[in-house]
C-alpha positions as a Markdown table, in Angstrom:
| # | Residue | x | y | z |
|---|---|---|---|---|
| 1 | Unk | 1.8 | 10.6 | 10.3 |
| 2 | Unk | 4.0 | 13.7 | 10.3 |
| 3 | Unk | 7.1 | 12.2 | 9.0 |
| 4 | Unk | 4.7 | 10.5 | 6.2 |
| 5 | Unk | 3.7 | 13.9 | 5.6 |
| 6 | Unk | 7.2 | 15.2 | 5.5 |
| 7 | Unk | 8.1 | 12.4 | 2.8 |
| 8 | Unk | 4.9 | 13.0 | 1.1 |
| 9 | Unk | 6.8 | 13.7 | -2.2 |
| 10 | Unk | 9.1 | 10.9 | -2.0 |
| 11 | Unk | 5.6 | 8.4 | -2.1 |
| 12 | Unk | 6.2 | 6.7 | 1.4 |
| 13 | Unk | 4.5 | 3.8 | 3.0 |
| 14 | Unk | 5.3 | 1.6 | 6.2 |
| 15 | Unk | 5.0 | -1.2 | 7.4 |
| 16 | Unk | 4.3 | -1.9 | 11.0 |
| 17 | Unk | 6.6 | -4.3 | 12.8 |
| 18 | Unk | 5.6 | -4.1 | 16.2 |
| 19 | Unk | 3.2 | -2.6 | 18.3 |
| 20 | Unk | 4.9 | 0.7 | 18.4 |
| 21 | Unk | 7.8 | -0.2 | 15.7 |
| 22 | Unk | 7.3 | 0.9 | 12.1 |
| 23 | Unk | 9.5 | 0.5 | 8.7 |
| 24 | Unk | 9.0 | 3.8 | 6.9 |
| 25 | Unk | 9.7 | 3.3 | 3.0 |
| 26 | Unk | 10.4 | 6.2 | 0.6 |
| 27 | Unk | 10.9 | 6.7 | -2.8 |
| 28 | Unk | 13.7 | 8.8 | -4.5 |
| 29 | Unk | 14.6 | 8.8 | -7.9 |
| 30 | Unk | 18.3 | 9.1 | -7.3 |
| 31 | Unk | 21.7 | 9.9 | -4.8 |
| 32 | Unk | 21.0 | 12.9 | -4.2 |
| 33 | Unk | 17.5 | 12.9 | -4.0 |
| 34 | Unk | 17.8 | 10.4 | -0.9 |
| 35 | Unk | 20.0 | 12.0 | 0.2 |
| 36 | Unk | 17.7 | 14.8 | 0.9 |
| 37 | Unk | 15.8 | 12.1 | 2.4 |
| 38 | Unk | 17.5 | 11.1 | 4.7 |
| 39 | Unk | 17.9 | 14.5 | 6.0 |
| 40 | Unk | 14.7 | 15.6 | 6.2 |
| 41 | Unk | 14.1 | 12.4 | 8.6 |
| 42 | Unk | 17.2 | 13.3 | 10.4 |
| 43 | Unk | 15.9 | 16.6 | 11.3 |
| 44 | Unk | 12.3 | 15.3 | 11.9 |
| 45 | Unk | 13.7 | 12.9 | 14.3 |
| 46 | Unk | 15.9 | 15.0 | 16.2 |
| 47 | Unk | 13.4 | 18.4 | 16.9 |
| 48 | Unk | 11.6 | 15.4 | 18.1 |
| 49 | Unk | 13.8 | 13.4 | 20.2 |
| 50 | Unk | 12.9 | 10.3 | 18.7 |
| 51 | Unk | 15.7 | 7.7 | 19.4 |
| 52 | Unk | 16.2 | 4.0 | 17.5 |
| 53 | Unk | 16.0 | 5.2 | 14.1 |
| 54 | Unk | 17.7 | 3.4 | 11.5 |
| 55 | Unk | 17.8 | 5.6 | 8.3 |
| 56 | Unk | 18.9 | 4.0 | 5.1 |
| 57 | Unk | 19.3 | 4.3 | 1.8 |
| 58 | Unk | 19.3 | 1.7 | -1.1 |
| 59 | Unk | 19.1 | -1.9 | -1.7 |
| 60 | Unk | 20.6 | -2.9 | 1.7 |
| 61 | Unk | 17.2 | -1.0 | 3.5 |
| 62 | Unk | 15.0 | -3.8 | 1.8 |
| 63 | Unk | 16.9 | -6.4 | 4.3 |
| 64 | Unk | 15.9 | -3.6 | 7.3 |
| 65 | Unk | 13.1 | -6.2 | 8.6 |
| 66 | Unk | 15.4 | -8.9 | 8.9 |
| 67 | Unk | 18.2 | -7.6 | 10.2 |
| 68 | Unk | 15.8 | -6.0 | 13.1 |
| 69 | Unk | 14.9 | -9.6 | 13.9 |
| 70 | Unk | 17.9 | -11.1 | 13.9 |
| 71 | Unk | 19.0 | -8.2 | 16.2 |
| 72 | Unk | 16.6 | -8.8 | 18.9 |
């Protein structure tokens, strides 16, 4: 909840792909604006120690889900 709360103005949602695995989705109008994304998730991640995280950004993160499958 405190990462969706980070992203809160990049209008995020997940999806939940295991019983502790989620696919956070966010919103930016541009680059640069995901850019600051991406950062913001970086640094959430790391004060946290939170390992596994795959950021993206663009169209490739819409394949995220199956490319998590076909990984396992």
């Amino acid at each position: 909840m405190a990462l969706l709360r980070l992203l809160a103005s990049y209008h995020p949602w997940t999806i939940q792909l295991g019983e502790e695995r989620w696919l956070v989705v966010a919103r930016a109008e541009d680059d640069e604006a995901g850019s600051g994304a991406l950062e913001l998730v970086d640094h959430w991640a790391q004060e946290r120690g939170h390992v596994g995280l795959i950021p993206m950004l663009g169209l490739d993160a819409l394949h995220l889900p199956e490319r998590l499958e076909e990984a396992r």
